[in-house]
Chimera marker file (.cmm) of the C-alpha trace (Angstrom):
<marker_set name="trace">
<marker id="1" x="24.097" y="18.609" z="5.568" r="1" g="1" b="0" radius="0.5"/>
<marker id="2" x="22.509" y="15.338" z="6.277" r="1" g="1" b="0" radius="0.5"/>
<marker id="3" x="20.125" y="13.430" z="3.600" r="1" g="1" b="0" radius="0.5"/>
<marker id="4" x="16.574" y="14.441" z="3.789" r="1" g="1" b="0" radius="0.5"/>
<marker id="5" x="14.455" y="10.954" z="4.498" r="1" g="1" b="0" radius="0.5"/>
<marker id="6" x="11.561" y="10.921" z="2.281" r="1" g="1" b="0" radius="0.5"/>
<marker id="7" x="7.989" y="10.395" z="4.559" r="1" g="1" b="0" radius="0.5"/>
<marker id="8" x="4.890" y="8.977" z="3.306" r="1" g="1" b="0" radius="0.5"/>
<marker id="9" x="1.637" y="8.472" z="5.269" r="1" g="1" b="0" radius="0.5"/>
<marker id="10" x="0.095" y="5.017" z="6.281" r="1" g="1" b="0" radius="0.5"/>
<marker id="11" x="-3.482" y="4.856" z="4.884" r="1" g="1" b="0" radius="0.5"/>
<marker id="12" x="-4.447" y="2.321" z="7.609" r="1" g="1" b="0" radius="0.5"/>
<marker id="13" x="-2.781" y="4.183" z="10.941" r="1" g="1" b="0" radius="0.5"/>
<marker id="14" x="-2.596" y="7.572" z="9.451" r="1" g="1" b="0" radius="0.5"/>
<marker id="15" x="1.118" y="7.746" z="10.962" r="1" g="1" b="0" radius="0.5"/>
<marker id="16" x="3.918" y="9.334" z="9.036" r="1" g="1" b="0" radius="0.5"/>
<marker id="17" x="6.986" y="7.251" z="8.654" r="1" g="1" b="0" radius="0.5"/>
<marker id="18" x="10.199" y="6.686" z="6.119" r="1" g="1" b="0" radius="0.5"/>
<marker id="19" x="9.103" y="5.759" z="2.852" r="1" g="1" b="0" radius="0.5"/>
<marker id="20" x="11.538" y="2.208" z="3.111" r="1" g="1" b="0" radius="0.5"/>
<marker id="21" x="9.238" y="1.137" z="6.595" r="1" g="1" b="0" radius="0.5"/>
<marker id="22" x="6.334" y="1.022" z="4.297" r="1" g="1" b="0" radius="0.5"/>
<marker id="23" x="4.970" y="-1.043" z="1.858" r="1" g="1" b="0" radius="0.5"/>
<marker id="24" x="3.653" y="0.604" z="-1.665" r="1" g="1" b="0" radius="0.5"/>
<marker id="25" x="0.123" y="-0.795" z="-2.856" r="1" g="1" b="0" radius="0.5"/>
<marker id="26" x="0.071" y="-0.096" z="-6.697" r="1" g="1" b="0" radius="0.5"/>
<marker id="27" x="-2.938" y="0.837" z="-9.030" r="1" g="1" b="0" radius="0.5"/>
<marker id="28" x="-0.953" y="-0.211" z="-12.451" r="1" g="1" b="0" radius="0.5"/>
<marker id="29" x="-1.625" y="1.760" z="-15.430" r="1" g="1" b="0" radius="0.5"/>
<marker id="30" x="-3.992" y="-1.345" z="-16.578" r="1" g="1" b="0" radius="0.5"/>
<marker id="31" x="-6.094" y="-1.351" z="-13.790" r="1" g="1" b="0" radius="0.5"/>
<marker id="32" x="-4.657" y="-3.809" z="-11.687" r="1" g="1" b="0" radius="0.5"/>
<marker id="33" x="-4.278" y="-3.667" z="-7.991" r="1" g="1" b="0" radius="0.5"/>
<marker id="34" x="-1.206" y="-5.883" z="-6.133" r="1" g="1" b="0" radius="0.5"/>
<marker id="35" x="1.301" y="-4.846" z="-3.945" r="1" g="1" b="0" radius="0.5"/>
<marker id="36" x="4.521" y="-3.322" z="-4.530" r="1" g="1" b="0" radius="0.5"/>
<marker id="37" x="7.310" y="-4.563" z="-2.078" r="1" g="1" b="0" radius="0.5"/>
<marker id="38" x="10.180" y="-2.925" z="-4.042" r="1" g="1" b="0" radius="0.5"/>
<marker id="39" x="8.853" y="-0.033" z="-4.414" r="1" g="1" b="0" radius="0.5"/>
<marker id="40" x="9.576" y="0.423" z="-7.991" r="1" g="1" b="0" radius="0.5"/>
<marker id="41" x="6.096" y="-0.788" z="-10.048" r="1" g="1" b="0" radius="0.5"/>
<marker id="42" x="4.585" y="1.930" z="-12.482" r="1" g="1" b="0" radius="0.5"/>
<marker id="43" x="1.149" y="3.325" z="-11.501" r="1" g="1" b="0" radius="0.5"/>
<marker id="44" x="-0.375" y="5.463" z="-8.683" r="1" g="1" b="0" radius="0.5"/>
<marker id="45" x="0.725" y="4.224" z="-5.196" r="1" g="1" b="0" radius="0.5"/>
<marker id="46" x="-0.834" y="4.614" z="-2.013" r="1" g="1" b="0" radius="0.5"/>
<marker id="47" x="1.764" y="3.311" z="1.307" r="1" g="1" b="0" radius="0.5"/>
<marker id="48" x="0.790" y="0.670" z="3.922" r="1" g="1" b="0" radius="0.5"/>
<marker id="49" x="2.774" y="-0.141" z="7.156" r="1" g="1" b="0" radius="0.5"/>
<marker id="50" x="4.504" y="-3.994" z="6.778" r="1" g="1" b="0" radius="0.5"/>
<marker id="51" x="1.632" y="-5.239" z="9.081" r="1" g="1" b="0" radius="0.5"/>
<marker id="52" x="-1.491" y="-6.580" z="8.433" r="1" g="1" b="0" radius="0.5"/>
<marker id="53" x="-3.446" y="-5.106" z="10.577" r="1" g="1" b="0" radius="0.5"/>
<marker id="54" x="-2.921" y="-1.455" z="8.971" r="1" g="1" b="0" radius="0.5"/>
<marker id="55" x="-3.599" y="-2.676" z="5.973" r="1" g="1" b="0" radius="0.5"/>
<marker id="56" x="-7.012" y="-4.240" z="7.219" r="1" g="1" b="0" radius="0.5"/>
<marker id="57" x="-7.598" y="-0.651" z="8.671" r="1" g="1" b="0" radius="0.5"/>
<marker id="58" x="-7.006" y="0.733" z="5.444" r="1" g="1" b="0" radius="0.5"/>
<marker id="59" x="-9.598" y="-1.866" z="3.610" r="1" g="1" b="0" radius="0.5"/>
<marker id="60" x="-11.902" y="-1.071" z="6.150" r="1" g="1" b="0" radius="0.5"/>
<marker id="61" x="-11.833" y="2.456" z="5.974" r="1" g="1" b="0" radius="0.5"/>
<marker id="62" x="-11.899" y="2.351" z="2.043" r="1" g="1" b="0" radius="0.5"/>
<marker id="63" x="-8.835" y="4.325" z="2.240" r="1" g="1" b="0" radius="0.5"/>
<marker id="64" x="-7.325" y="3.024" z="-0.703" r="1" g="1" b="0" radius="0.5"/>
<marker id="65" x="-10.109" y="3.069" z="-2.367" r="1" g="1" b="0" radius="0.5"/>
<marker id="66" x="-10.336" y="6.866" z="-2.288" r="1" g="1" b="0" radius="0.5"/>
<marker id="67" x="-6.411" y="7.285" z="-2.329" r="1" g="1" b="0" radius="0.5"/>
<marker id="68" x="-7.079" y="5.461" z="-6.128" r="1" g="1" b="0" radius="0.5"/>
<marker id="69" x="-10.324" y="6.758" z="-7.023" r="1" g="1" b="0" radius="0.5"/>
<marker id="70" x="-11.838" y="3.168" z="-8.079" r="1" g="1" b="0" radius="0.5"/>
<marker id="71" x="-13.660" y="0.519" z="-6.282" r="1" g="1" b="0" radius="0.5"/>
<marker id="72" x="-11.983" y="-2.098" z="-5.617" r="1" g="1" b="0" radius="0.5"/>
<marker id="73" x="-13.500" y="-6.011" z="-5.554" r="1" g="1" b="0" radius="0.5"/>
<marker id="74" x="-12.896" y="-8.061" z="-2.134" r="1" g="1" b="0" radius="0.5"/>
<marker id="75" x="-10.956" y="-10.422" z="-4.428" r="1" g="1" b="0" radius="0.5"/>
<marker id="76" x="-8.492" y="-7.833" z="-4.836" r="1" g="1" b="0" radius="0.5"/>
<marker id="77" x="-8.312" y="-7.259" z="-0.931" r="1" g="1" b="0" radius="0.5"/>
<marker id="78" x="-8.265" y="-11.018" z="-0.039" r="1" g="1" b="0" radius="0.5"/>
<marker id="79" x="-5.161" y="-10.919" z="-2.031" r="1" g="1" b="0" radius="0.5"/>
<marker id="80" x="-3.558" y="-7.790" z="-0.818" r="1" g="1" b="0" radius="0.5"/>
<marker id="81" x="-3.996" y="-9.494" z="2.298" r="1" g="1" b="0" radius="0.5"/>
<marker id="82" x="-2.916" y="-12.959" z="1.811" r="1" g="1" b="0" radius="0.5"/>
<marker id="83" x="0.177" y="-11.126" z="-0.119" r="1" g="1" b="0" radius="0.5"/>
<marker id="84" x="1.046" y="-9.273" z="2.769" r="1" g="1" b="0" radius="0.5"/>
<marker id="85" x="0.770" y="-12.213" z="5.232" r="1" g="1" b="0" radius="0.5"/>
<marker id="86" x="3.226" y="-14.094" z="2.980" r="1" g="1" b="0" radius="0.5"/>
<marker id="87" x="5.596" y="-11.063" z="2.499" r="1" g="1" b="0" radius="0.5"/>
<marker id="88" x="8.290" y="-11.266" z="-0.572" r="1" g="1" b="0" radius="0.5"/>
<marker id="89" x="10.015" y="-9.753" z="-2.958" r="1" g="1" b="0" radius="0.5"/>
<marker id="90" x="8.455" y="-9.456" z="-6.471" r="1" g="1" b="0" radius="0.5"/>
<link id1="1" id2="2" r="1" g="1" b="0" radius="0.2"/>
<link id1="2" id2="3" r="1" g="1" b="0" radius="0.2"/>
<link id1="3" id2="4" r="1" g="1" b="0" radius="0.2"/>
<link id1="4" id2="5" r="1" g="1" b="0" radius="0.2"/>
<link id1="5" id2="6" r="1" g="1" b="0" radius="0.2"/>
<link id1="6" id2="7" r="1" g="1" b="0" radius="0.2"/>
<link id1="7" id2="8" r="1" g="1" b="0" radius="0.2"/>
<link id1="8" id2="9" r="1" g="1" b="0" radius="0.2"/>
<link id1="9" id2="10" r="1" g="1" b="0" radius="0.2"/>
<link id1="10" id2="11" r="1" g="1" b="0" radius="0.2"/>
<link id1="11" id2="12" r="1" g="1" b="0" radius="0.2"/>
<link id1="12" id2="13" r="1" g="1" b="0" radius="0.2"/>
<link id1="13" id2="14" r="1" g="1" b="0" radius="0.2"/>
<link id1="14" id2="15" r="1" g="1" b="0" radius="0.2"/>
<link id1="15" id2="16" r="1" g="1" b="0" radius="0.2"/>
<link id1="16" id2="17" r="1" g="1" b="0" radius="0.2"/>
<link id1="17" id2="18" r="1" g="1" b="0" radius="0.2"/>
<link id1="18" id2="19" r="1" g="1" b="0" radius="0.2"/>
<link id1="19" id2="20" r="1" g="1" b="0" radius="0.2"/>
<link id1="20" id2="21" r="1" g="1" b="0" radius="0.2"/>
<link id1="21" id2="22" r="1" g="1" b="0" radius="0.2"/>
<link id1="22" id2="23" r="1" g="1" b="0" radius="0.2"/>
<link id1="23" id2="24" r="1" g="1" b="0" radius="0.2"/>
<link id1="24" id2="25" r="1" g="1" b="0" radius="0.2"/>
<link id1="25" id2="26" r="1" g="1" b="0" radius="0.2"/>
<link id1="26" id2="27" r="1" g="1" b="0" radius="0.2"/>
<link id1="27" id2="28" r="1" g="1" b="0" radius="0.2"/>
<link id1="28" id2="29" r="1" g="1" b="0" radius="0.2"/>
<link id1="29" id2="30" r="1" g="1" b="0" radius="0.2"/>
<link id1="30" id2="31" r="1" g="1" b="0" radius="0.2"/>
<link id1="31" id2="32" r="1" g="1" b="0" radius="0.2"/>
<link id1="32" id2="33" r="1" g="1" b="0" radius="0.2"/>
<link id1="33" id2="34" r="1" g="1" b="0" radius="0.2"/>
<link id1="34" id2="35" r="1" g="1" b="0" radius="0.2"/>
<link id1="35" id2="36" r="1" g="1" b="0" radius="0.2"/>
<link id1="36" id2="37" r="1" g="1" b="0" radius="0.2"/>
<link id1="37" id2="38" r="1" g="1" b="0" radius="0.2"/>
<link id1="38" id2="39" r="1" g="1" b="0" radius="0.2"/>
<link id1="39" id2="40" r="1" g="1" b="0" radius="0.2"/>
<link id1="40" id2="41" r="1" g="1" b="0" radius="0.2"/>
<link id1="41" id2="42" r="1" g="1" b="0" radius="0.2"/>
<link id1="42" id2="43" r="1" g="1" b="0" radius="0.2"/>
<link id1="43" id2="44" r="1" g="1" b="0" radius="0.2"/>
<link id1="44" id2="45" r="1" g="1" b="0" radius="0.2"/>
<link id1="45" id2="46" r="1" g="1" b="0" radius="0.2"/>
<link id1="46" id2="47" r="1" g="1" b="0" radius="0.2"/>
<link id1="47" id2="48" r="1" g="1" b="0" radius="0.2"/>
<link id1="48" id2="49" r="1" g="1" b="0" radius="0.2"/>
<link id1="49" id2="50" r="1" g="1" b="0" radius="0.2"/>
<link id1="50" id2="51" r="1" g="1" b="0" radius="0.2"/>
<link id1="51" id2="52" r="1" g="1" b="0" radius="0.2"/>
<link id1="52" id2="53" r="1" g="1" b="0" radius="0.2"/>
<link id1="53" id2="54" r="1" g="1" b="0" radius="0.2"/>
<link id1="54" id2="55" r="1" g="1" b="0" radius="0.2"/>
<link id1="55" id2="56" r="1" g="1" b="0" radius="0.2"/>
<link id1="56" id2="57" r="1" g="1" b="0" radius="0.2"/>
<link id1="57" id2="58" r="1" g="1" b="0" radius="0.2"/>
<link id1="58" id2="59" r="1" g="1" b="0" radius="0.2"/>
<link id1="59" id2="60" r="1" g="1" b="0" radius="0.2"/>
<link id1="60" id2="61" r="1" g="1" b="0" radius="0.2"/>
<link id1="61" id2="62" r="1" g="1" b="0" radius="0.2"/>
<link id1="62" id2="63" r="1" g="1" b="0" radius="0.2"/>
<link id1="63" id2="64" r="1" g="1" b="0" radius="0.2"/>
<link id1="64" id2="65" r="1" g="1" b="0" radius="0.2"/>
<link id1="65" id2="66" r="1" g="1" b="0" radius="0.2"/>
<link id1="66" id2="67" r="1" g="1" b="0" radius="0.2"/>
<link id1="67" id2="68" r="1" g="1" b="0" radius="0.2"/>
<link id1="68" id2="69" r="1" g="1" b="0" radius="0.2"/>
<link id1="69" id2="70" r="1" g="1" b="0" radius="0.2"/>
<link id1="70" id2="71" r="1" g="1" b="0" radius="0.2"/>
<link id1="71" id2="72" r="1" g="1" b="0" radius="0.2"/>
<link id1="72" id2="73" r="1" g="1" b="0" radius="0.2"/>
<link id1="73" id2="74" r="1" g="1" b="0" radius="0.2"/>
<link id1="74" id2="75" r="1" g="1" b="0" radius="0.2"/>
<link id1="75" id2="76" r="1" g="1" b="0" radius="0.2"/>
<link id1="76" id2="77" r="1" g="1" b="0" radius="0.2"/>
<link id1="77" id2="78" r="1" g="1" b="0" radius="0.2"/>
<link id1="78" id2="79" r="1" g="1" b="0" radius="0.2"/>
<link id1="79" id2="80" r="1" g="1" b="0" radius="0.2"/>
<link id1="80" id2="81" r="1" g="1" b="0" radius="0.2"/>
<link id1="81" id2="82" r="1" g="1" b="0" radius="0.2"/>
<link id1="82" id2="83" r="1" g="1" b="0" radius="0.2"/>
<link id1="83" id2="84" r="1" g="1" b="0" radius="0.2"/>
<link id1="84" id2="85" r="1" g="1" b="0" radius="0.2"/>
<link id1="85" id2="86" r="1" g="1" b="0" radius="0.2"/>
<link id1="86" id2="87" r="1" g="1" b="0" radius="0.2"/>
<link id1="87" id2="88" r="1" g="1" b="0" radius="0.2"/>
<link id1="88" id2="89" r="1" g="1" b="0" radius="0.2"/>
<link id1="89" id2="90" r="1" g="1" b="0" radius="0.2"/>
</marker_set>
């Protein structure tokens, strides 16, 4: 019987794909908002595609916003998105 995949669902493209093709965006328990390229961080997650345009889709759509039930400050986002232009492992 083969392995079952786990899927999660961008929040910018809507598109269901393998958990590992996706980045995790992590509300820690604290508060604080960064993303998660291991996959690993405690808090509530919400999943991104690796490209910065989805993730732009999902700031403009407020997507995570309602996937963590806060608002979140365009500092945060400006750093999401400079994050995600930069890429890494934390």
């Amino acid at each position: 019987m083969p392995k079952k995949i786990p899927m999660r669902q961008c929040t910018g493209c809507r598109e269901m794909k393998p958990k590992r093709e996706l980045i995790r965006v992590v509300r820690a328990p604290d508060g604080g908002i960064s993303l998660d390229f291991r996959g690993k961080a405690p808090g509530r997650g919400a999943y991104v595609c690796r490209d910065v345009q989805c993730l732009k889709k999902a700031i403009k759509s407020r997507a995570l916003e309602r996937a963590f039930g806060v608002e979140i400050p365009q500092e945060v986002y400006d750093a999401l998105t400079q994050q995600m232009e930069v890429g890494g492992d934390e």
